[in-house]
KOLVO-429430 format. One line per field, with one value per residue (C-alpha): x, y, z; residue number from 1; residue in one letter; chain. Coordinates in Angstrom, 1 decimal, always signed. Layout:
BEGIN
east	c(X|...)
north	c(Y|...)
up	c(Z|...)
n	c(NUM|...)
res	c(a|...)
chain	c(A|...)
END
This chain:
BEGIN
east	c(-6.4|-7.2|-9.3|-12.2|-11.4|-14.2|-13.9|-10.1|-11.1|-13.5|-11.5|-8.3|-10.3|-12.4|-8.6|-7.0|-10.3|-10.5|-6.5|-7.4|-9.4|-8.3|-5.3|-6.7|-8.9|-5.6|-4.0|-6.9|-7.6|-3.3|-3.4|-0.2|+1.8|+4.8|+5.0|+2.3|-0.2|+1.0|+0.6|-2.9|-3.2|-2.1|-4.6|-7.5|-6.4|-6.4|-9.8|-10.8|-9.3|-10.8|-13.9|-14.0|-12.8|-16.2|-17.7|-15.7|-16.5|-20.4|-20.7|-18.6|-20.2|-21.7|-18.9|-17.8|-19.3|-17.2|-14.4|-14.5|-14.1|-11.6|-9.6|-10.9|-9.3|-5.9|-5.2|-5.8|-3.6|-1.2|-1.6|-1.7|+1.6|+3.4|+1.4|+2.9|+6.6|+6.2|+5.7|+9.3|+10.7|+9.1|+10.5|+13.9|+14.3|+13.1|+10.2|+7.2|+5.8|+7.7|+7.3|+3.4|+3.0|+4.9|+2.3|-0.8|+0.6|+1.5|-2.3|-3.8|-1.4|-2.5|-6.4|-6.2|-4.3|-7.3|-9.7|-8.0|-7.4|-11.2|-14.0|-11.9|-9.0|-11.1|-9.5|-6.0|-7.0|-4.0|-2.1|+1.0|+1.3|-0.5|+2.0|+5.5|+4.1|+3.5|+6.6|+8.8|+6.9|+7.5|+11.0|+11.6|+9.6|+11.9|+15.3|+14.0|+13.2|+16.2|+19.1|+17.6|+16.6|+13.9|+16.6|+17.2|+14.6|+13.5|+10.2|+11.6|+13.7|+10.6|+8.9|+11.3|+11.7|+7.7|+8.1|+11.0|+9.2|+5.9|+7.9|+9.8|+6.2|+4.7|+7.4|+7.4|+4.1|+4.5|+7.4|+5.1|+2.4|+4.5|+6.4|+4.2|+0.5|-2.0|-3.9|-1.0|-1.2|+2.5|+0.5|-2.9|-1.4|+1.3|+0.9|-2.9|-5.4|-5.6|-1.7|-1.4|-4.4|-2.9|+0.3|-1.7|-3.0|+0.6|+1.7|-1.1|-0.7|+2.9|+2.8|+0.0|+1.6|+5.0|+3.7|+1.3|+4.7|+7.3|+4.5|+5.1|+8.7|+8.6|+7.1|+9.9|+11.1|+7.8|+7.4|+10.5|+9.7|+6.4|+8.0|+10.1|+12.2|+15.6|+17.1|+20.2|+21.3|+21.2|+24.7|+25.6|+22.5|+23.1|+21.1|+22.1|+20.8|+18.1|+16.8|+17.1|+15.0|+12.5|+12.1|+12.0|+9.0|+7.1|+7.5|+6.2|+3.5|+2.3|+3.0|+1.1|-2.0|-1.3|-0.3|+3.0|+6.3|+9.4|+12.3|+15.6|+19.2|+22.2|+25.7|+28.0|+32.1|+33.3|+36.0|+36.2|+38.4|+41.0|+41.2|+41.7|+44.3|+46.5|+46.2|+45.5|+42.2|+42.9|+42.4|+39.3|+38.0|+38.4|+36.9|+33.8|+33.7|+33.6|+31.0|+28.9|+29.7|+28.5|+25.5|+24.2|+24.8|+23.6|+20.3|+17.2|+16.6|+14.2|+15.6|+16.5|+20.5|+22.0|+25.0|+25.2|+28.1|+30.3|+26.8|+25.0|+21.8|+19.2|+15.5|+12.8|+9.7|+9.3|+6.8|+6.7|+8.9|+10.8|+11.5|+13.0|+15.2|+16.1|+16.8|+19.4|+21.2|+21.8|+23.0|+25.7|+26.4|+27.0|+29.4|+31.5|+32.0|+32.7|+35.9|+36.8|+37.4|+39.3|+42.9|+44.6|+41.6|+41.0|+38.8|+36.8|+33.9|+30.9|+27.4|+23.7|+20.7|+17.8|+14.2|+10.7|+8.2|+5.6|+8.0|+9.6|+6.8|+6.2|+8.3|+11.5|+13.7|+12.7|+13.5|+16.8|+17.8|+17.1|+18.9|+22.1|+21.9|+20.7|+23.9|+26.5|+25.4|+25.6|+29.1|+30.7|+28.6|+30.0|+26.7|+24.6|+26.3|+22.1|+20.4|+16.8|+16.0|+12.9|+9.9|+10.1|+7.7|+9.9|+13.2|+12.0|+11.2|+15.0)
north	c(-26.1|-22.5|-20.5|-18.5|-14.9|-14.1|-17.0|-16.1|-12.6|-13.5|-15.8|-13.7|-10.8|-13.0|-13.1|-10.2|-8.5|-10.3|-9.5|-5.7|-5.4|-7.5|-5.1|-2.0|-2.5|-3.2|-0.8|+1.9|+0.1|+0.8|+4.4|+3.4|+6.2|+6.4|+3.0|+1.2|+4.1|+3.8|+0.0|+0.5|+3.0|+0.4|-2.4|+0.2|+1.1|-2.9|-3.6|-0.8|-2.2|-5.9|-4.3|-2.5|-5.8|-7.5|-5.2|-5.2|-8.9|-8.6|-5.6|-7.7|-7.0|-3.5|-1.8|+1.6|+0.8|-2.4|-0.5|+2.1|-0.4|-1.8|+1.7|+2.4|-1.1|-1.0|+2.5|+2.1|-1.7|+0.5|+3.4|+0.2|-1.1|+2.7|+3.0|-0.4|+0.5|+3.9|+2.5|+0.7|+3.8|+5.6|+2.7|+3.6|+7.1|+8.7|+11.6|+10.2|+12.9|+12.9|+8.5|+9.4|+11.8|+9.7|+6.8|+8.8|+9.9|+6.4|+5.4|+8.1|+7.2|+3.8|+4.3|+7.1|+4.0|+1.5|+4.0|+4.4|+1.1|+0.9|-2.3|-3.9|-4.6|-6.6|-7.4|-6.8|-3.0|-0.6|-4.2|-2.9|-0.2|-1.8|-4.6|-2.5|+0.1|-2.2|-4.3|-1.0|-0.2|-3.6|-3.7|-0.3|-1.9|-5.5|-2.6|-0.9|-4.3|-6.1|-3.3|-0.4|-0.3|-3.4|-5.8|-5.8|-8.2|-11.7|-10.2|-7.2|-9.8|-12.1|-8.8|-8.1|-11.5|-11.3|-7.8|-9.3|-12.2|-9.8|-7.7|-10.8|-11.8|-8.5|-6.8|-10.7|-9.7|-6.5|-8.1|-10.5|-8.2|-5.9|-8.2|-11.4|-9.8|-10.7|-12.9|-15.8|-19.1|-18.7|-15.7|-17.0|-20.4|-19.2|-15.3|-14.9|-14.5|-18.2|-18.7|-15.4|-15.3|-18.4|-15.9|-13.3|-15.6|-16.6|-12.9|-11.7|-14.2|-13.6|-9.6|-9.6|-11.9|-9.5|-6.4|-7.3|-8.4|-5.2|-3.0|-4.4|-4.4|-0.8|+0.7|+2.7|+3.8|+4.5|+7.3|+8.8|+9.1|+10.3|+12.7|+14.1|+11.2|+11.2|+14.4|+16.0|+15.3|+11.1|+10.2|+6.5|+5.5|+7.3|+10.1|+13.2|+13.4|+16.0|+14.0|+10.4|+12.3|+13.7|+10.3|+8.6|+11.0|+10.4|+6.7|+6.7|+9.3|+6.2|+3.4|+5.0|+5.6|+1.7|+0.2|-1.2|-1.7|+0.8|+0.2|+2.3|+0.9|+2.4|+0.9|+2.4|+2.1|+2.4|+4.6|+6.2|+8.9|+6.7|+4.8|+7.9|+9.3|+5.6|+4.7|+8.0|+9.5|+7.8|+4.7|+5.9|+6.8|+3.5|+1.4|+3.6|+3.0|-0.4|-0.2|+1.8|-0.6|-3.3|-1.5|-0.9|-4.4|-6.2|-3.8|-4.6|-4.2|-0.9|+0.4|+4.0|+4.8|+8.0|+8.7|+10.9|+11.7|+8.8|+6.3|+4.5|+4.5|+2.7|+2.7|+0.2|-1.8|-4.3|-7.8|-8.2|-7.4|-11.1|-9.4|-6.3|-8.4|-10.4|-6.8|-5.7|-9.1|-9.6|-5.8|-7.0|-10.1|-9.0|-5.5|-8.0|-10.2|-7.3|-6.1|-9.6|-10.2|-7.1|-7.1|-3.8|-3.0|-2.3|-4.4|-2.3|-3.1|-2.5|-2.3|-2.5|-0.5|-0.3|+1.1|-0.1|+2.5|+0.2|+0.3|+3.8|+5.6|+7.4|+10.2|+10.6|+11.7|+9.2|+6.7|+7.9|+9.3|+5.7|+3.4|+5.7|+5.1|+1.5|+1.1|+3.0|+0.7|-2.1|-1.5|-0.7|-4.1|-7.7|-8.9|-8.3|-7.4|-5.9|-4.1|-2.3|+0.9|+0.7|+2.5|+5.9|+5.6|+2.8|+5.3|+7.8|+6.4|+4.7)
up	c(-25.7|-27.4|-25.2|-26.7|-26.0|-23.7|-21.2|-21.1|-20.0|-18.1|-16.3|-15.9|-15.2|-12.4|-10.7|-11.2|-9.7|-6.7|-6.6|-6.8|-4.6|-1.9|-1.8|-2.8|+0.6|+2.8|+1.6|+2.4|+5.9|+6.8|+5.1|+3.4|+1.2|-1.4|-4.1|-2.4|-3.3|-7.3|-6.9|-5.4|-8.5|-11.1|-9.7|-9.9|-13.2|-14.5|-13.2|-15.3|-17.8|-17.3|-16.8|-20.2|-21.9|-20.9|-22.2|-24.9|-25.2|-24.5|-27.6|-30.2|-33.8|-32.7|-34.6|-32.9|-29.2|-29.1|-30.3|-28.0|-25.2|-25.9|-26.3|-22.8|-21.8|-23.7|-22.5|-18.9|-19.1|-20.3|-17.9|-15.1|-15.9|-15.9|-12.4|-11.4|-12.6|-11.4|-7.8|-8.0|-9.1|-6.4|-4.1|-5.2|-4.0|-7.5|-8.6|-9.8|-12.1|-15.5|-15.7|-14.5|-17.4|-19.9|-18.5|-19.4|-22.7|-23.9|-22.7|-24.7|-27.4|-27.6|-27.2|-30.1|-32.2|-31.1|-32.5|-35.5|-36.3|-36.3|-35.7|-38.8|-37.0|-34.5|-31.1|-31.8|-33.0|-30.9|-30.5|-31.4|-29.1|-26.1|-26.2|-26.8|-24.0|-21.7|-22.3|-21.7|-18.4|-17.3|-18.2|-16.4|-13.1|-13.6|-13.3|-10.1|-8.8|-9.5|-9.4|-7.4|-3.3|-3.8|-4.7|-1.1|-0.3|-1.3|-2.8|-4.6|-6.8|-7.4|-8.0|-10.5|-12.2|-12.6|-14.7|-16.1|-17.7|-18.6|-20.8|-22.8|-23.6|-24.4|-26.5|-28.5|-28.8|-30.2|-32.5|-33.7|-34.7|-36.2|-38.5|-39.0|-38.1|-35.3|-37.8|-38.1|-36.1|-34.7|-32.6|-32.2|-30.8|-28.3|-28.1|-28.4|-25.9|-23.8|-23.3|-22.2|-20.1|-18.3|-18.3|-16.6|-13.9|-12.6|-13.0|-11.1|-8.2|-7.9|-8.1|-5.6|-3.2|-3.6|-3.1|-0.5|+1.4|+0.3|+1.5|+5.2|+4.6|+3.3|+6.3|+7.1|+3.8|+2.7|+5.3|+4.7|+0.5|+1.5|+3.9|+1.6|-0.4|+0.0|+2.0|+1.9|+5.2|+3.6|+2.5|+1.9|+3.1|+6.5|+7.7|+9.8|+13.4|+12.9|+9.8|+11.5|+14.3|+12.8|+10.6|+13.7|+15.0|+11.7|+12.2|+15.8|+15.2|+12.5|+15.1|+17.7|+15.2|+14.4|+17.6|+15.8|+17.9|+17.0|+17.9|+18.2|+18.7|+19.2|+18.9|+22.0|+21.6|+25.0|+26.3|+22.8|+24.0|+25.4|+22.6|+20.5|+23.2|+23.5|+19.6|+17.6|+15.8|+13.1|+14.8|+16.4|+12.7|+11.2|+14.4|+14.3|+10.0|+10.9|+13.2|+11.2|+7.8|+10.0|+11.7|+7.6|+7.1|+10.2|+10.6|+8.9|+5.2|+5.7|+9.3|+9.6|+9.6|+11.6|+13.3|+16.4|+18.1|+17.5|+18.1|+15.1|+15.3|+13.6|+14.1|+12.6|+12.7|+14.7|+14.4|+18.4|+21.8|+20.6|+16.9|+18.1|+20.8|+17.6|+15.7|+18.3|+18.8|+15.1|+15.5|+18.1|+16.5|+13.1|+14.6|+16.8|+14.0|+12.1|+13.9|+14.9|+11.5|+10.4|+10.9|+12.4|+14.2|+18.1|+19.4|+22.5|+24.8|+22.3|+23.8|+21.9|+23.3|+22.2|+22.8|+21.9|+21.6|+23.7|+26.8|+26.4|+24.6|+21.2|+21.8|+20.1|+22.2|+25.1|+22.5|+21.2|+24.4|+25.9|+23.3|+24.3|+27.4|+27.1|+24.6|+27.4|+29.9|+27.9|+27.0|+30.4|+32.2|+30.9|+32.5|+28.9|+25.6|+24.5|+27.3|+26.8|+28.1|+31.0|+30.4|+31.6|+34.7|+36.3|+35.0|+36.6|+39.7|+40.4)
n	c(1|2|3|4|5|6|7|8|9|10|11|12|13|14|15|16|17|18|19|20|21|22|23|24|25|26|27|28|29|30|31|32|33|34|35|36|37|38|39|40|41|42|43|44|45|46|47|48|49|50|51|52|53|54|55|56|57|58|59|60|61|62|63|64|65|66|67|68|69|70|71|72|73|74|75|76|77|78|79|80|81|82|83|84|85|86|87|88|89|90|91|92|93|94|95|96|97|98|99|100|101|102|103|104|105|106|107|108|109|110|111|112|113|114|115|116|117|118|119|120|121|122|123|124|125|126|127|128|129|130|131|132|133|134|135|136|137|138|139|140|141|142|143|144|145|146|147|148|149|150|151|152|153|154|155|156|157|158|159|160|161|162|163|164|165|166|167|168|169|170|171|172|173|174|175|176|177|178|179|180|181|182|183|184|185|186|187|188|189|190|191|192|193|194|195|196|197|198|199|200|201|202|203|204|205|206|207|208|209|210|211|212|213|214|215|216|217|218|219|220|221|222|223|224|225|226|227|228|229|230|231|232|233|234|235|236|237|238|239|240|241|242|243|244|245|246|247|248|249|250|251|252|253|254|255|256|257|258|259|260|261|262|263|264|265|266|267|268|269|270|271|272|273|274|275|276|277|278|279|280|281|282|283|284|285|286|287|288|289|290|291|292|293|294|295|296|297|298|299|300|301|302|303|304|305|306|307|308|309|310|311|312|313|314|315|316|317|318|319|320|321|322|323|324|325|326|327|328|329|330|331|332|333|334|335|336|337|338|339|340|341|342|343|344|345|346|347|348|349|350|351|352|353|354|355|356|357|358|359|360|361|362|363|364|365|366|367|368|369|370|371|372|373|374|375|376|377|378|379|380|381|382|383|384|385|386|387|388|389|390|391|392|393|394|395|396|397|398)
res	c(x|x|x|x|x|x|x|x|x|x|x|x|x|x|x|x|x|x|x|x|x|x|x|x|x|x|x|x|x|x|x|x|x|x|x|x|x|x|x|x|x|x|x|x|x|x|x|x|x|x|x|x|x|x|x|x|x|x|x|x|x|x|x|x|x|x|x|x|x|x|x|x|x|x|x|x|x|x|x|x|x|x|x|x|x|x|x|x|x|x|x|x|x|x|x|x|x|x|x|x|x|x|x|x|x|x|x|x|x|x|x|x|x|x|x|x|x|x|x|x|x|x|x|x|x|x|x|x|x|x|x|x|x|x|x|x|x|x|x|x|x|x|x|x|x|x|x|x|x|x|x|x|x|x|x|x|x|x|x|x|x|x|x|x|x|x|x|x|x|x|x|x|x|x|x|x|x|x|x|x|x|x|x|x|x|x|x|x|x|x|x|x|x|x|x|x|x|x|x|x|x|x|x|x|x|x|x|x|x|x|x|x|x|x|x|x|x|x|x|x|x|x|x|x|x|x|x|x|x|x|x|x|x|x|x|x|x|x|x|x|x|x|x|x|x|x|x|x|x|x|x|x|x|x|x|x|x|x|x|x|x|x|x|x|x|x|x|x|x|x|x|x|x|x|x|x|x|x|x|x|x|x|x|x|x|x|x|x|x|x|x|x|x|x|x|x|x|x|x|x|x|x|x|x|x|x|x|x|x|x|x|x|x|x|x|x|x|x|x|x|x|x|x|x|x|x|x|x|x|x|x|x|x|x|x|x|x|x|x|x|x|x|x|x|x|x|x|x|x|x|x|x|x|x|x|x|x|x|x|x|x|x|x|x|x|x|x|x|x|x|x|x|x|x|x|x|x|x|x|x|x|x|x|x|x|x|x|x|x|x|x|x|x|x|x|x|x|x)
chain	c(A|A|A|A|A|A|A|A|A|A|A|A|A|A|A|A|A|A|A|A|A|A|A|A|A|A|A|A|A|A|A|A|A|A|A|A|A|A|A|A|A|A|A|A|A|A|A|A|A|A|A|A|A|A|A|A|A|A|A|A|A|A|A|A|A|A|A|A|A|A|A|A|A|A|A|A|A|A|A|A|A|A|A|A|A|A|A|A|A|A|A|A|A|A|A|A|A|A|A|A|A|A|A|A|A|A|A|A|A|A|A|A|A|A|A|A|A|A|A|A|A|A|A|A|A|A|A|A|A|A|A|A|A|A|A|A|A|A|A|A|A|A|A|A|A|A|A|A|A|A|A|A|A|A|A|A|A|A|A|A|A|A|A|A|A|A|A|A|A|A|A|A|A|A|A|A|A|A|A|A|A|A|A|A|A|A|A|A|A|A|A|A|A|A|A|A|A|A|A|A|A|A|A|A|A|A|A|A|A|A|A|A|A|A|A|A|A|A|A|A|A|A|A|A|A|A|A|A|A|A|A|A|A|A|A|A|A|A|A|A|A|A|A|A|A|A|A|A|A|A|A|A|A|A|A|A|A|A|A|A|A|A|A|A|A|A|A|A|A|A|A|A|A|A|A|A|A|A|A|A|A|A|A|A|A|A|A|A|A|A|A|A|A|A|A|A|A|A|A|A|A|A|A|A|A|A|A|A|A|A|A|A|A|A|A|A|A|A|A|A|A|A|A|A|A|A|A|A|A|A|A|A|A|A|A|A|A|A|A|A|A|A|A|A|A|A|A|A|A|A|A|A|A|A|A|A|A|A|A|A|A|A|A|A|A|A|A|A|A|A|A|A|A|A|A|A|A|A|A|A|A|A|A|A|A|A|A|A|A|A|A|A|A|A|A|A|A|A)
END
C-alpha cells in the first residue's frame, strides 16, 4: 500500500507531535541541562517542521506559498537532526558550538536549495540536500551513541542503532535522487513518502523511549557538562578531590530542589600503612590501582569518580534507600572479586561506606566525610563488609 503524501504526514506528524511534546514538557518540569536540552531542541525543531509540512500539504498548487513551506520544513528537519546529534556529542564530553553552527548552515543551505528548485520540482524540491544532511547528522549521532560515553548503557546503543538505521535510509535517499531522480518508481515505491513515514513512526517511538530513559541515567553527567564539561582535574575518568567535591555539591544542591536520593561511597583499604611498611609502596600502589580499576568498573554507569587520600570515591543517583544499598554492595562485591582474582596481589580487610543525602543531609562534606568514616569502620569490623553513615543528629548525639 502507497500512502498519499498528506495522510502520511499527517499521520507521522500526529506521532511525532505527541512524542515532542510529551518530552519537551518533562524535560521543562525536571529543569534538565547539557544533551537533553539539544534533544528537547531537536524535538521542537521537528514539530516545526511537521507543522510546516501540513501546511505544505494544505497550500499544494499555490505555487510559491506552498513552496515556501516546505523550505521552512526541510530546513528545520535538517536543523532537528544536527540538534539531535549535537546532544550525543554534548553527552560525550564535547563543545556544542561549531556542530550547532554547521547545523544552522546546512538548514539554510537546504531551504535556499528548496527555493531554488522552485513549485516545479514539487515535493521533492531541496530533496537532495535534506536527505544527505540529515543522513550525515544521523550518522555523526549513531558514532557518539555507539563508540563515545552513551555506549555505556543499554539505551545509548539502541539510541545509536536507531540513528544508525536513519542515515542508511536517508543518504539511499539522497543516492537515489541524485543518480536515478525523485520521479522513478524504485524511489516512489520503497523510498518515497509512505514507507518512510512508516520508517519515521518506529524511529520516533524508539528515540523517544531512549532519550526519555538516558536523560534519567545522565543525571550526574549531565550536571557536571553543564557545570563546566570535562575539567582538568578528570583523568581516566577520575576526578580530583576538589572537582569530585564540588560535583558532588552541584549534584546535591539539584537533589535537594528534587527530593532525589544521593549517595556517596567510599572504598577504605585497611591498615594501608602496614601494608606499605611489611610489603613495599609498590605493593601498596598496585592494590590501591586495583581497587580503583574495580571501583570504575563496579560503580554505576553515570556515578562520580575521585580519589582522596588513598579512598575511591564515587558519588551517584540513587532510585530509593534499597538502590543505593544495592549501589555500595555491588561496589564491595565487584572490588573483592577484583583482587581475589588477581594473582600477586595482597588481599587486606576492605570496607564500603557510604552516605545518602536523605539520612546525612545535602551538604558535601557531611556526606563525604561520612562515607569515610562509614568505609574505616566498615573495614576494621568483620560484623558488616557495607556500613552507612547515621544521620548527623543521631552522630552527634553518641
Amino acid at each position: 500500500m502507497i500512502l498519499d503524501a498528506f495522510t502520511a504526514s499527517f499521520v507521522s506528524g500526529l506521532i511525532f507531535l505527541t512524542a515532542a511534546a510529551i518530552f519537551v514538557v518533562t524535560s521543562l518540569v525536571r529543569r534538565d541541562r547539557g544533551p537533553v536540552q539539544l534533544w528537547s531542541l531537536g524535538y521542537l525543531l521537528s514539530a516545526i517542521g511537521v507543522i510546516a509540512y501540513v501546511v505544505w500539504n494544505a497550500l499544494i498548487g499555490s505555487g510559491w506559498a506552498s513552496t515556501a513551506a516546505l523550505a521552512v520544513g526541510n530546513a528545520t528537519m535538517v536543523a532537528a537532526a544536527a540538534a539531535l546529534a549535537i546532544g550525543c556529542r554534548v553527552a560525550d564530553g564535547r563543545p556544542a558550538g561549531g556542530p550547532l553552527l554547521l547545523g544552522l548552515g546546512l538548514g539554510v543551505a537546504t531551504a535556499i536549495s528548496t527555493l531554488v528548485d522552485g513549485p516545479d520540482a514539487g515535493a521533492w524540491a531541496g530533496g537532495t540536500w535534506l536527505f544527505l544532511s540529515i543522513g550525515i547528522f544521523a550518522a555523526v549521532g549513531s558514532w557518539y551513541c555507539l563508540r563515545g560515553r552513551l555506549s555505556r548503557f543499554g539505551f545509548g546503543k539502541v539510541l545509536g542503532i536507531a540513528f544508525l538505521a536513519e542515515a542508511v535510509v536517508y543518504i539511499l535517499r539522497g543516492v537515489v535522487v541524485i543518480t536515478v531522480g525523485s520521479g522513478q518508481p524504485l524511489f516512489q515505491v520503497w523510498l518515497g513518502s509512505g514507507p518512510v513515514s512508516a520508517f519515521f513512526i518506529v524511529f520516533t517511538v524508539v528515540v523517544l523511549v531512549a532519550t526519555s530513559i538516558l536523560r534519567y541515567e545522565l543525571g550526574p553527567r549531565e550536571t557536571l557538562l553543564s557545570a563546566g564539561a570535562v575539567m582538568p582535574g578528570m583523568r581516566e575518568g577520575y576526578l580530583d578531590a576538589e572537582g569530585f567535591r564540588r560535583m558532588v555539591d552541584l549534584l546535591l544542591r539539584k537533589g535537594s530542589e528534587r527530593t532525589e536520593f544521593v549517595v556517596v561511597c567510599a572504598v577504605h583499604i585497611d591498615a594501608a600503612e602496614d601494608i606499605s611498611a611489611s610489603f613495599g609502596g609498590d605493593v601498596l600502589a598496585e592494590l590501591r590501582a586495583s581497587v580503583a580499576a574495580a571501583a570504575r568498573r563496579y560503580s554505576v554507569a553515570n556515578a562520580l569518580l575521585a580519589i582522596e587520600h588513598g579512598v575511591v570515591l564515587t558519588c551517584a543517583m540513587a532510585a530509593s534507600p534499597p538502590d543505593a544499598r544495592r549501589q555500595a554492595a555491588l561496589l564491595y562485591r565487584g572490588v573483592i572479586e577484583t583482587l581475589v582474582q588477581e594473582d600477586g596481589v595482597v588481599l587486606p580487610a576492605i570496607g564500603v561506606g557510604a552516605a545518602l543525602s536523605t539520612t546525612v543531609g545535602f551538604e558535601t562534606s557531611a556526606m563525604v566525610d561520612g562515607a569515610r568514616a562509614a568505609a574505616a569502620r566498615a573495614a576494621a569490623t568483620d560484623e558488616a563488609s557495607v556500613v552507612f553513615a547515621p544521620s548527623v543528629s543521631h552522630a552527634s548525639s553518641r
